[in-house]
C-alpha positions in Angstrom: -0.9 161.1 127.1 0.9 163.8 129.0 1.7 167.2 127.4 5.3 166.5 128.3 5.4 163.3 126.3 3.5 164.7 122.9 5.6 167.3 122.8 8.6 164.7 122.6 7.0 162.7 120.0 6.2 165.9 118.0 10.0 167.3 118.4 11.1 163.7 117.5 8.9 163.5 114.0 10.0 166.8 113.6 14.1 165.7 113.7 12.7 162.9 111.7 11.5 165.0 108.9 14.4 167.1 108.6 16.6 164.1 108.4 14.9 162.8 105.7 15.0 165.7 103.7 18.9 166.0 104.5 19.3 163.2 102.9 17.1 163.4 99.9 18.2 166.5 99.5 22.0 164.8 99.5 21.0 162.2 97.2 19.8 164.3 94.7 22.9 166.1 94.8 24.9 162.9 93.8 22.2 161.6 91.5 23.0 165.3 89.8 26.5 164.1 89.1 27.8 167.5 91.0 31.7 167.7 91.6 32.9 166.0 94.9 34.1 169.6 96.3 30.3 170.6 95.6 28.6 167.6 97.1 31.2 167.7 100.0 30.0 171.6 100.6 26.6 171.2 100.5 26.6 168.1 102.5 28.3 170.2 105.4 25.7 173.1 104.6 22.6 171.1 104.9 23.8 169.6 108.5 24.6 173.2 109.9 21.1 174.3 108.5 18.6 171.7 108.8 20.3 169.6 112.3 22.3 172.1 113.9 25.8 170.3 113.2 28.1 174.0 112.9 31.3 174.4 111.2 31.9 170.9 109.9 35.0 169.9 107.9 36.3 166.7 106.2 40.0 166.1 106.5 41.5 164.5 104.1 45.2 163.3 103.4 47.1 166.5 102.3 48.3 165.5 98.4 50.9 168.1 98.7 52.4 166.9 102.0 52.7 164.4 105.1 49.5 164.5 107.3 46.1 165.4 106.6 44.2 168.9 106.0 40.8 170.4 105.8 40.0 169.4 102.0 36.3 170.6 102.6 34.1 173.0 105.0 31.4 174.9 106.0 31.3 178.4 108.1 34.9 178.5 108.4 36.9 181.4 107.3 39.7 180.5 104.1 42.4 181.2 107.7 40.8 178.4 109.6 40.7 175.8 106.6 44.8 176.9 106.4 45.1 176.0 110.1 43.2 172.9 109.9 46.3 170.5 109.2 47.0 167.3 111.4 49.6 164.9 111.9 48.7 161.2 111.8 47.4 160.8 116.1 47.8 164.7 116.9 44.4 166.3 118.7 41.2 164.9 118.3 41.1 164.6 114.3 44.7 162.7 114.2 43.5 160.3 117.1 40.6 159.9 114.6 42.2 158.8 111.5 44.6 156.9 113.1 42.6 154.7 115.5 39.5 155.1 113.1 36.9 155.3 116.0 34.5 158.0 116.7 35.1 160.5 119.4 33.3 162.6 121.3 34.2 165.8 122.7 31.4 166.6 125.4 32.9 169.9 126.4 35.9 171.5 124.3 37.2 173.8 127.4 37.6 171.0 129.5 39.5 168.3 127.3 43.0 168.8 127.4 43.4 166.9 123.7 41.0 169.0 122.4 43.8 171.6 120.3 40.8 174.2 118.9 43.4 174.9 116.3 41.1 175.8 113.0 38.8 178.1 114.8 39.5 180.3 117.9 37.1 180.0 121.4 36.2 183.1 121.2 34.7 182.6 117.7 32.3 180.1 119.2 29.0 179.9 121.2 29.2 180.8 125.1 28.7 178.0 127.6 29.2 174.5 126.5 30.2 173.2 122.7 30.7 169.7 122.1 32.9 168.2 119.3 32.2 165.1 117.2 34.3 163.5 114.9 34.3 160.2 113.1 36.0 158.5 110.9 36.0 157.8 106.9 36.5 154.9 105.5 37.2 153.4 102.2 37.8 149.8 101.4 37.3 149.5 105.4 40.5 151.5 105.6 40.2 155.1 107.3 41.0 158.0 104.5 39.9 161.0 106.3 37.2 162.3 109.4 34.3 164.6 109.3 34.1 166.7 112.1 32.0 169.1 113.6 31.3 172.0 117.0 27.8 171.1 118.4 26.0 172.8 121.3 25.8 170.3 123.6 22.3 171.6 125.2 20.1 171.3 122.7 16.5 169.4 122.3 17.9 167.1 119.7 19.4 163.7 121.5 23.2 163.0 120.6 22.3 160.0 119.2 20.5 160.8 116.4 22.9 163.4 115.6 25.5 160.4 115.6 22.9 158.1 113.7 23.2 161.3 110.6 26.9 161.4 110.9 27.6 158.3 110.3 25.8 157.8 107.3 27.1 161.2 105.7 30.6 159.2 106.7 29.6 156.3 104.9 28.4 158.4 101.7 31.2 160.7 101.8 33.5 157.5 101.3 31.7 156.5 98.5 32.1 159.2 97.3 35.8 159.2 97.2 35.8 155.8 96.0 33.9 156.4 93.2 35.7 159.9 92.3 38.6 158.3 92.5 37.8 155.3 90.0 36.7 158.3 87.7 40.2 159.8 87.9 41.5 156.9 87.5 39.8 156.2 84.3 40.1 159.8 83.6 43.9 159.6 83.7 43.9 156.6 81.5 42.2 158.0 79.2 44.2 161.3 79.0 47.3 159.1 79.2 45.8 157.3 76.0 45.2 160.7 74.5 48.4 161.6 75.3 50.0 158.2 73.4 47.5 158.8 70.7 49.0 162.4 70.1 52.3 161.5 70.8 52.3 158.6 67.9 50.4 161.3 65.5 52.9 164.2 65.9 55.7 161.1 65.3 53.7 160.6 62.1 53.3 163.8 61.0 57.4 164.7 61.9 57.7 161.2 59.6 55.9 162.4 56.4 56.8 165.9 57.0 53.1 167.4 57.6 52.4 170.0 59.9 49.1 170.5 61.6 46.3 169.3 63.9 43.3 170.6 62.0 40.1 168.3 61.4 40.1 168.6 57.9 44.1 167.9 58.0 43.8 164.6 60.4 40.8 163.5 58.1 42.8 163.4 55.1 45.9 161.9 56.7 43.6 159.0 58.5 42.4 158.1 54.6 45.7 158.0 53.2 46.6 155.4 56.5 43.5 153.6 55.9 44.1 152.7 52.2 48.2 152.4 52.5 48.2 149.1 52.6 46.2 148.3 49.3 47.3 148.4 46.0 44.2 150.4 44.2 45.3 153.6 42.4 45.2 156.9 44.7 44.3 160.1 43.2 44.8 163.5 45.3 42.7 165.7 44.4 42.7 169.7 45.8 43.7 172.9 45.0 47.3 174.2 43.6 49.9 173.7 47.0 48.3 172.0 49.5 51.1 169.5 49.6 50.1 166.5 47.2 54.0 165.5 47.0 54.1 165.1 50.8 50.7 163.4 50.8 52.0 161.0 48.0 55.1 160.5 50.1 53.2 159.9 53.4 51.0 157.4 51.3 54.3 155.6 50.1 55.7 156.0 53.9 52.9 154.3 55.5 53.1 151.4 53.0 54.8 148.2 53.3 56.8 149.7 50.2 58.2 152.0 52.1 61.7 150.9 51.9 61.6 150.3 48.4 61.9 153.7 45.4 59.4 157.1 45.8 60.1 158.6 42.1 57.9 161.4 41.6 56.9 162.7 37.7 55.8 166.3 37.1 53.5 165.9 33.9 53.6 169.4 33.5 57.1 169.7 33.6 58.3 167.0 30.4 58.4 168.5 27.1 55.7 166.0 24.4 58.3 164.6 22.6 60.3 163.7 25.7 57.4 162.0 27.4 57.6 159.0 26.5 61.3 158.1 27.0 61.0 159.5 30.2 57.9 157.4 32.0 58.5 154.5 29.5 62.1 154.0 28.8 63.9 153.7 25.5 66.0 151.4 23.9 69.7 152.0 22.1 68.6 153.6 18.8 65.2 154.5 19.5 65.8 158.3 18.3 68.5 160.3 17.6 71.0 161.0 20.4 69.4 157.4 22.6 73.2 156.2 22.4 72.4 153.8 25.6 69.6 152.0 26.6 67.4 153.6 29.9 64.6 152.0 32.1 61.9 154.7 32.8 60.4 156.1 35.6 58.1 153.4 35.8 61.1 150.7 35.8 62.8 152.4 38.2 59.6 153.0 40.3 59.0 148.8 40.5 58.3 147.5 44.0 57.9 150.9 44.9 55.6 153.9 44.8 55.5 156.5 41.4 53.6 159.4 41.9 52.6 160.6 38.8 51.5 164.9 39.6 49.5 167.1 37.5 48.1 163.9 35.5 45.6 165.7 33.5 48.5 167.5 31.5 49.8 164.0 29.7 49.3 164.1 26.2 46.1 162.2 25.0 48.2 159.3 23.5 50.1 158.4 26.3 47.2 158.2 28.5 46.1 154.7 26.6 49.7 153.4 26.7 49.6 154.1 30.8 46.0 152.9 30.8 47.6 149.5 29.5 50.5 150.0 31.9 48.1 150.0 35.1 45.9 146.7 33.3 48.5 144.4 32.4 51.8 145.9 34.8 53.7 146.1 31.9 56.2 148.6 30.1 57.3 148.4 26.2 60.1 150.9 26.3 60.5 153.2 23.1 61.9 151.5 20.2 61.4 148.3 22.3 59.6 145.3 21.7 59.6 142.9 24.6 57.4 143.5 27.7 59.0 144.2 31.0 57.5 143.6 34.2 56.9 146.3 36.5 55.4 146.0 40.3 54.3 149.6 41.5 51.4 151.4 43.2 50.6 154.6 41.4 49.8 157.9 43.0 48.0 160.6 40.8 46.9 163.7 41.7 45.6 167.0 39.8 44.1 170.3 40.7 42.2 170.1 37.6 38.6 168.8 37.2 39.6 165.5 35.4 35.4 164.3 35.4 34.7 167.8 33.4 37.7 167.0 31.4 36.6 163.7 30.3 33.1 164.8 29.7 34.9 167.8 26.9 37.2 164.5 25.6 40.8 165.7 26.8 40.5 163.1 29.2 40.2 159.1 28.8 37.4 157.9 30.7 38.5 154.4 31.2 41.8 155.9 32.5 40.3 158.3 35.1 38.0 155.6 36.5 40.8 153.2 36.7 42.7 156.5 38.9 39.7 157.3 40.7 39.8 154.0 42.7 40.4 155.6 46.0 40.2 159.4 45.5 41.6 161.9 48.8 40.8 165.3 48.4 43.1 167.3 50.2 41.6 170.6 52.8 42.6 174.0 51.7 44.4 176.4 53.8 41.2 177.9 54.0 39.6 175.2 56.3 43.0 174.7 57.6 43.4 178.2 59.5 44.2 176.4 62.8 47.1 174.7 61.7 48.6 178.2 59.8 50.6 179.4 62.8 52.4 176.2 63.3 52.9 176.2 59.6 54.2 179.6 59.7 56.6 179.0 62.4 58.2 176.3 60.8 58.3 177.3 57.7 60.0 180.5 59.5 62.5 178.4 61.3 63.2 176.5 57.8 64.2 179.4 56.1 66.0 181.1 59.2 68.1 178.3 59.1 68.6 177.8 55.2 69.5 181.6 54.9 71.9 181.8 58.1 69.2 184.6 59.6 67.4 185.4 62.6 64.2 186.9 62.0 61.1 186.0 64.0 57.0 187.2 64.1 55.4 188.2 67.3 52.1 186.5 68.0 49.8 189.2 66.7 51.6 188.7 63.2 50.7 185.1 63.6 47.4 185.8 64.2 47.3 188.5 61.5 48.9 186.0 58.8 46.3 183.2 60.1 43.5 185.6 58.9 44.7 185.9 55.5 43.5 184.7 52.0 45.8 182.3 50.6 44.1 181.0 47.6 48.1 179.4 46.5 47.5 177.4 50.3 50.9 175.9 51.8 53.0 176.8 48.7 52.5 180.1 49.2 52.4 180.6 52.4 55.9 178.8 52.7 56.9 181.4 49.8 55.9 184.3 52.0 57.6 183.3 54.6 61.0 182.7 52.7 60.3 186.3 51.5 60.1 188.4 54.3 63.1 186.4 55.9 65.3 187.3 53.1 63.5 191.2 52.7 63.4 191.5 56.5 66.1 194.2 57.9 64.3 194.0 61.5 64.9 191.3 63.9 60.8 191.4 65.4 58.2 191.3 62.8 55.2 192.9 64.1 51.6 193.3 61.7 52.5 196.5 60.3 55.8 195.3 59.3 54.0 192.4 57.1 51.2 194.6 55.7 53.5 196.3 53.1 54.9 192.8 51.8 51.0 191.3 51.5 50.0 194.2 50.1 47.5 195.2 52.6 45.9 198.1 53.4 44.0 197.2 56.2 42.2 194.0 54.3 43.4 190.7 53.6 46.0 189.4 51.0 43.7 189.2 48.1 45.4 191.5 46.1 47.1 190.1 43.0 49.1 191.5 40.4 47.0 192.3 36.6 43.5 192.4 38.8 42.0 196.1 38.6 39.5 197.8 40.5 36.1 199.7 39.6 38.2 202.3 38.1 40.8 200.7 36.3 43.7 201.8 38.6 45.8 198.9 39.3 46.4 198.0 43.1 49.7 198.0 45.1 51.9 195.1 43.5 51.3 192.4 46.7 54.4 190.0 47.6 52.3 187.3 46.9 52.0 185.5 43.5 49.2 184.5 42.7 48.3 180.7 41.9 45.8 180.5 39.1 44.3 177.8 36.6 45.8 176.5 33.7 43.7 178.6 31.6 44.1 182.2 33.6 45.2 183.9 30.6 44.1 183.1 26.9 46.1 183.3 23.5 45.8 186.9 23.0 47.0 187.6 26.6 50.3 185.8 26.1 51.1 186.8 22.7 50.8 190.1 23.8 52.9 189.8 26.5 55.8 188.2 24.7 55.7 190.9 22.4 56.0 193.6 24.8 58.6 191.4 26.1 60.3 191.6 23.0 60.0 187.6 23.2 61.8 187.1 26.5 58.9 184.5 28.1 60.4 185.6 31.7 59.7 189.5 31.1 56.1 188.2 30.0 55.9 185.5 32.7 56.2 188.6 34.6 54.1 191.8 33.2 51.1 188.5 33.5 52.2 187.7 37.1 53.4 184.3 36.2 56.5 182.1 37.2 58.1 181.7 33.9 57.3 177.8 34.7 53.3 178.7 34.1 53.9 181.3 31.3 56.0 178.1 29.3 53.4 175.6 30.0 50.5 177.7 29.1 52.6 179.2 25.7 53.4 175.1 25.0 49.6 174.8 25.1 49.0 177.0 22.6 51.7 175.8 20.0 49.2 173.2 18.4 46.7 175.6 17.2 48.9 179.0 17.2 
């Protein structure tokens, strides 16, 4: 064997193993599950560095406009991509796409179709540079070329340099097809997303509840999972995180949804009145029952009553309700026949009703025939993401109901989001009426809301009647507080009233109480005052 002759076979495995490790190096890229722009790149890269195959470009149908452009390159300036565009049969790259053949330029300066239009002669080799471009297909229809300057003396033959091409062709439009089938599916799927959210914030606008939180969409999805059943509901949370619009979105997304929402306060009807007022009474039942009436739970058949702060009913009318919810059946007061009543019943408390039952202030047969699908509602506490939509429409509400124009700027948002509302949406709704109707400035900005919190620098935690280390009172905060049933013991409001010289509003307020809490707290106490 001649020297001449190994040398060619030794050149020839050499070309050989760089091509393979071209394209294992390629493979691995798309086995990686790298972006297409990437893959694109570093395809280019690898045939300038391992085979010689300079300044190579895939063109690509401009999404912005008619023709085609440089979608992808390698060792051309960010100018010569922005000159690479190409009508459909213009220059080389045009004839390309629009024929779909290969051609071969041998020598650039002597072709007069040749346009050198993304990068300049001068930026190129002396002596002779030859162009190659071929076409890419998908679904044998051509998309695109790849392109590239090659020196056309060189020890490598033109063939195998062809041979590489073509299969980075063929990958490339795989490539595309199978990026685009992930767009595709991608859009889908956003478009679904987008439905999905669409049809939730229709919900939400429908029962009136504003957020996107976790804990918010968690409770919402129970309340849609059990609508449709007939099982007692009992809500269970802390003081203002909306049971009433719960309780309505429960009755909303019913089938009963057309048919009577009555809601009952428990804490709200006087002992005595009780009840006439959930059972009904008949002409003559007391003094002053001049006319028959049906009670709430009449007037609640086929439809939904929702029965709040159940662990205040008096201990007697919890066995007559417990016989309401067996048999669905009313005796009205001074009545004797059974009427017939049809409604799901919606509870909810922010009282412990288990502990209650376990200290005897609670019937047990009653809470376990409530607590057949119990929903506790999220604080505003592990709601914080949904605050600034919350205060923004609470701030529009009360813009509108008090013909004003104040607004927040976004690091007020931010700062209210980062408070401590322990009275959750009731509050914060309050506050917000407040400083709308306090408010001479038209811009709200932090330190505008940190006198009405009562911050100094902290967060709204302080309270009216709480005392530091040294007994000094703080700075009266905006805020009410929203505490337990038993905040304040017998001592605490008998005091109070006296100071009050009896008026329960002056005491409601030395206490830090709406007048609502002081009564039902005082009412507590009548039976063993």
């Amino acid at each position: 064997m001649t020297d001449g002759r190994a040398g060619k076979i030794a050149s020839s495995a050499h070309w050989r193993t760089q091509e393979m490790f071209l394209l294992q190096e390629v493979m691995n890229l798309i086995g990686k599950g790298i972006r297409l722009d990437q893959v694109a790149r570093e395809m280019l890269h690898l045939l300038s560095e391992i085979v010689g195959l300079n300044r190579g470009r895939i063109v690509l149908k401009d999404p912005n406009a008619d023709g085609y452009r440089i979608a992808y390159a390698y060792g051309l300036t960010r100018e010569e991509i922005g000159r690479g565009r190409y009508a459909l049969g213009e220059g080389i790259t045009g004839r390309v796409i629009q024929d779909g053949h290969l051609i071969i330029v041998q020598d650039i300066d002597k072709d007069p179709t040749f346009l050198g239009r993304a990068v300049e002669r001068a930026q190129l080799p002396q002596g002779a540079v030859s162009f190659l471009a071929l076409p890419i297909r998908v679904d044998q229809k051509t998309v695109g070329a790849i392109a590239c300057h090659r020196i056309r003396h060189r020890e490598r033959a033109l063939s195998d340099d062809l041979t590489i091409l073509r299969i980075i062709a063929t990958m490339i439009g795989q490539l595309l097809t199978l990026n685009e089938r992930v767009e595709q599916k991608t859009r889908a799927l956003e478009e679904h997303n987008d439905m999905l959210a669409r049809e939730l914030r229709i919900k939400r606008a429908r029962y009136g509840i504003i957020g996107t939180s976790p804990a918010l969409l968690r409770a919402l999805a129970q309340v849609e999972k059990v609508a449709d059943a007939t099982a007692s509901v009992l809500l269970l949370g802390d003081s203002g995180t909306g049971k009433e619009l719960f309780a309505r979105a429960l009755h909303l997304a019913s089938p009963r949804r057309d048919q009577p929402f009555v809601k009952v306060n428990c804490a709200a009807i006087p002992e005595n009145l009780f009840e006439s007022e959930l059972f009904g009474h008949e002409r003559g039942a007391f003094t002053g029952a001049t006319d028959a009436r049906a009670g709430w739970f009449e007037q609640a058949s086929g439809g939904t009553i929702f029965l709040d702060e159940i662990g205040e009913m008096p201990a007697i009318l919890q066995t007559k309700l417990l016989r309401t919810l067996q048999e669905g059946t009313v005796v009205r007061l001074g009545g004797k026949r059974e009427i017939r009543v049809d409604m799901r019943l919606v509870a909810a408390t922010n009282r412990d009703l288990a502990g209650e039952v376990a200290r005897g202030r609670f019937r047990e047969d009653l809470f376990y025939r409530l607590n057949v699908i119990p929903i506790t509602l999220p604080p505003l506490a592990d709601r914080r993401s949904d605050i600034p939509d919350l205060v923004l429409h609470f701030l529009t509400r009360a813009n509108q109901e008090n013909q004003r124009n104040v607004n927040l700027t976004q690091a007020a948002i931010a700062h209210l989001a980062h408070q401590v509302w322990p009275g959750n949406i009731r509050q914060l709704a309050n506050f917000i009426e407040r400083t709308v109707l306090l408010s001479n400035a038209g811009v709200l900005d932090v330190d505008d809301l940190r006198p009405m919190l009562g911050d100094a620098g902290g967060t709204a935690s302080v309270f009216p009647g709480v005392r530091d280390g040294n007994g000094v009172p703080p700075p009266i905060a905006m805020i009410r507080p929203y505490l337990s049933a038993d905040s304040h013991g017998p001592e605490q409001l008998r005091l109070a009233l006296a100071q009050a010289g009896g008026n329960k509003t002056r005491a409601a307020q030395r206490l830090g109480l709406t007048e609502r809490q002081f009564s039902y707290r005082w009412r507590k106490l009548q039976p063993t005052a």
